[in-house]
C-alpha positions in Angstrom: 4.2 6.0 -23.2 3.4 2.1 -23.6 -0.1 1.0 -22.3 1.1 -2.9 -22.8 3.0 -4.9 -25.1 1.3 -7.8 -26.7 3.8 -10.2 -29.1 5.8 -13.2 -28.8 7.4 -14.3 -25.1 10.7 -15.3 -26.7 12.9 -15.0 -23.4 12.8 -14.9 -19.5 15.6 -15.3 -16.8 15.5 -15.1 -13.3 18.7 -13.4 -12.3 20.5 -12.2 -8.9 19.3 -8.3 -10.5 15.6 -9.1 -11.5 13.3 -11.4 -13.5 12.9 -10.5 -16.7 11.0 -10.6 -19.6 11.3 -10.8 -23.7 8.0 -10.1 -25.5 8.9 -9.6 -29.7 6.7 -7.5 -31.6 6.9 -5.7 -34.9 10.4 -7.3 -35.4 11.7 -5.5 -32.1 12.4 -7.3 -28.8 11.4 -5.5 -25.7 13.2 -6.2 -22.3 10.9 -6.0 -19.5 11.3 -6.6 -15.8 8.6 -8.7 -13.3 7.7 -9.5 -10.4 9.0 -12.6 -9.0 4.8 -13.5 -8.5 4.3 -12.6 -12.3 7.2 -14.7 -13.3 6.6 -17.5 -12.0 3.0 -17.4 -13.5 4.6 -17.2 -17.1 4.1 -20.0 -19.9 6.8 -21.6 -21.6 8.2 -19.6 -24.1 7.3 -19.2 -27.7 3.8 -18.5 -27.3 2.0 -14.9 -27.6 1.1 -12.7 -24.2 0.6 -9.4 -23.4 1.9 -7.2 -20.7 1.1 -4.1 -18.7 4.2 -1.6 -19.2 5.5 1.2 -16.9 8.5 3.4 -19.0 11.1 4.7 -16.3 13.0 7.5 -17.6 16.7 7.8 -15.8 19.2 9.9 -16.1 21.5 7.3 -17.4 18.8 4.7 -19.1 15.7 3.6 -20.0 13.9 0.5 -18.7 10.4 -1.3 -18.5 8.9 -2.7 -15.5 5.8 -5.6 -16.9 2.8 -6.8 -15.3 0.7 -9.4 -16.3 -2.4 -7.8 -14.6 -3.5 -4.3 -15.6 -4.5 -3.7 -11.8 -0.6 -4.5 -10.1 0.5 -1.7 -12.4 -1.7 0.6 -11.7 -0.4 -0.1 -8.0 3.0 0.1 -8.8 2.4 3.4 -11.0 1.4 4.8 -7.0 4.1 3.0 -4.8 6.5 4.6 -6.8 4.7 8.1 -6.2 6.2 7.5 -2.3 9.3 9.2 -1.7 11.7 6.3 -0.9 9.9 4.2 -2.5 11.6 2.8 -6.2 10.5 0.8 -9.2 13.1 -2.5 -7.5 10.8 -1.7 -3.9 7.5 -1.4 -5.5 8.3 -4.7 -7.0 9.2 -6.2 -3.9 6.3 -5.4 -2.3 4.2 -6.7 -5.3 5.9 -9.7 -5.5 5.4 -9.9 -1.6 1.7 -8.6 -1.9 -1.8 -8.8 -4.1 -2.6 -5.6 -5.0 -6.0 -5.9 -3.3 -3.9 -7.1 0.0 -1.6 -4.1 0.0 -4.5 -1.5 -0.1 -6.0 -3.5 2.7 -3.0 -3.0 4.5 -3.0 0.6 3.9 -6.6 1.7 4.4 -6.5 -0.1 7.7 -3.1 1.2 8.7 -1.6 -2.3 9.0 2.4 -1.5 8.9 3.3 -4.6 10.3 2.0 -6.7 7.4 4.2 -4.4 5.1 7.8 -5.2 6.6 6.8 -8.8 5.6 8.3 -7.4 2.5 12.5 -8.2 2.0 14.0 -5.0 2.6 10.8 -3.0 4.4 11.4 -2.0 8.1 8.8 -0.3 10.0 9.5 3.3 9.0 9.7 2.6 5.7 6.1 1.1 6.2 4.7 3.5 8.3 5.4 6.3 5.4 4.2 4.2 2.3 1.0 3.8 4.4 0.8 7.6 5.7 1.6 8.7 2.0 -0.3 5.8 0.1 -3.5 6.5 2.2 -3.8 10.0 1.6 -3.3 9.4 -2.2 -6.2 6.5 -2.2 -9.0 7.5 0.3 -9.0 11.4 -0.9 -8.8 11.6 -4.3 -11.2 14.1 -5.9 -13.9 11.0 -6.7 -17.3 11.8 -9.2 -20.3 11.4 -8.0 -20.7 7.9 -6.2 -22.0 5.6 -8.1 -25.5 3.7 -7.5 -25.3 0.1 -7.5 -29.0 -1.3 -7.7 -28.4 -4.7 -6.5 -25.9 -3.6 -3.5 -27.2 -4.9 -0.1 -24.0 -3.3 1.0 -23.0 -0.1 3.1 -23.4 2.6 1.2 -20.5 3.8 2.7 -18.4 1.1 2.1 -19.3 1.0 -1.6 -18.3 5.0 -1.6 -15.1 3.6 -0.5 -13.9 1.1 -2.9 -15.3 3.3 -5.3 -12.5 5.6 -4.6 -9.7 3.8 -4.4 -10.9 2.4 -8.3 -11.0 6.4 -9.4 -7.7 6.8 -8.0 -6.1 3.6 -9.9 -7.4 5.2 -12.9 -10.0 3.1 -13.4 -13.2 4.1 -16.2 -16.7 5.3 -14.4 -18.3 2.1 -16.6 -15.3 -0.2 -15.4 -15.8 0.6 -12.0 -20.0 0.5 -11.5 -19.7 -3.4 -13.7 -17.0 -4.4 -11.0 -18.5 -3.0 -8.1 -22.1 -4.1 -9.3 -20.8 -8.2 -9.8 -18.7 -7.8 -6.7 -22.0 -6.8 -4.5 -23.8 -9.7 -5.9 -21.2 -12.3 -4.2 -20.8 -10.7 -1.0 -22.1 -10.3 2.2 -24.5 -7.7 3.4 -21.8 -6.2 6.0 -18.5 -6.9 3.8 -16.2 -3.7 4.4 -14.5 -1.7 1.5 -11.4 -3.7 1.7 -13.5 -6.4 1.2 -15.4 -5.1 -1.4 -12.6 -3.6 -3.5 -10.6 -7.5 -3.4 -13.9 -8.6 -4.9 -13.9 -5.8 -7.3 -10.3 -5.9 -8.4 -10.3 -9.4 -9.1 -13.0 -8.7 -11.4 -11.3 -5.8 -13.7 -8.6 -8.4 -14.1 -10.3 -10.9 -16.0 
């Protein structure tokens, strides 16, 4: 329902329940809750931002989650999409995690960096792995994009490409990331590698 929220910071608190949020806009004050990264990246209050929203719908209330990068909630959209897995995990783990480290971790299948994560044991990280992995690497993708000045695997490229489409990411978006990302790396960087380089990119 709400893409992002751009207004007037006007309150934050780090509580025992969450970090939140208070961005003012259009006379109305919405409450929105962080990561523990994202708020500690937040200026002083009183000055205008913008954040990324997510709208969870419960049975017994309404809340937002915020991000400051477009990217983390575009992760968080999918963590959530694991059974088990909640809006207070998924922030965990981003809070824990760059988004570009966490689908490292799952395209290579590394659960024991997961359960670095407060609250993640093994199982836990095994499934958001299993689950995550099959929702990243075979999404229906369009045609792979060419990339003129890529020295990189073709392969590799195909990959990250992939993941990008499955975040949600534009066809334009994706070739000007993936096209600025090849120009900085190495002939033989892998698809993790290449997607870091790539994300970092769409969130400028």
């Amino acid at each position: 329902m709400y893409d992002y929220i751009k207004g007037m910071f006007t309150n934050k608190a780090d509580t025992s329940k969450g970090a939140y949020l208070t961005v003012e806009t259009g006379g109305v004050g919405y409450l929105a809750e962080l990561t523990g990264r994202d708020f500690a990246k937040l200026p002083e209050t009183g000055v205008q931002g913008k954040i990324y929203t997510v709208l969870l719908h419960r049975e017994d209330k309404m809340s937002l989650c915020g991000f400051l990068h477009r990217e983390d909630r575009d992760i968080f959209n999918i963590l959530v999409s694991v059974s088990g897995v909640g809006s207070k995990m998924a922030l965990t783990l981003l809070a824990e995690f760059e988004p570009s480290e966490l689908i490292g971790f799952v395209i290579g299948g590394n659960f024991k960096e997961l359960t670095r994560a407060k609250g993640v044991g093994p199982k836990l990280a095994q499934k958001i792995i299993l689950e995550l992995k099959d929702k990243l690497m075979n999404y229906q993708t369009k045609e792979p994009i060419e990339i003129s000045c890529a020295k990189q695997d073709s392969r590799s490229v195909e990959d990250a490409q992939t993941v990008l489409n499955s975040l949600g990411y534009e066809r334009a978006e994706i070739k000007d990331a993936l096209g600025k990302a090849a120009v900085v790396l190495k002939a033989d960087a892998s698809a993790e590698e290449i997607l870091k380089e790539a994300l970092k990119v769409l969130s400028t």
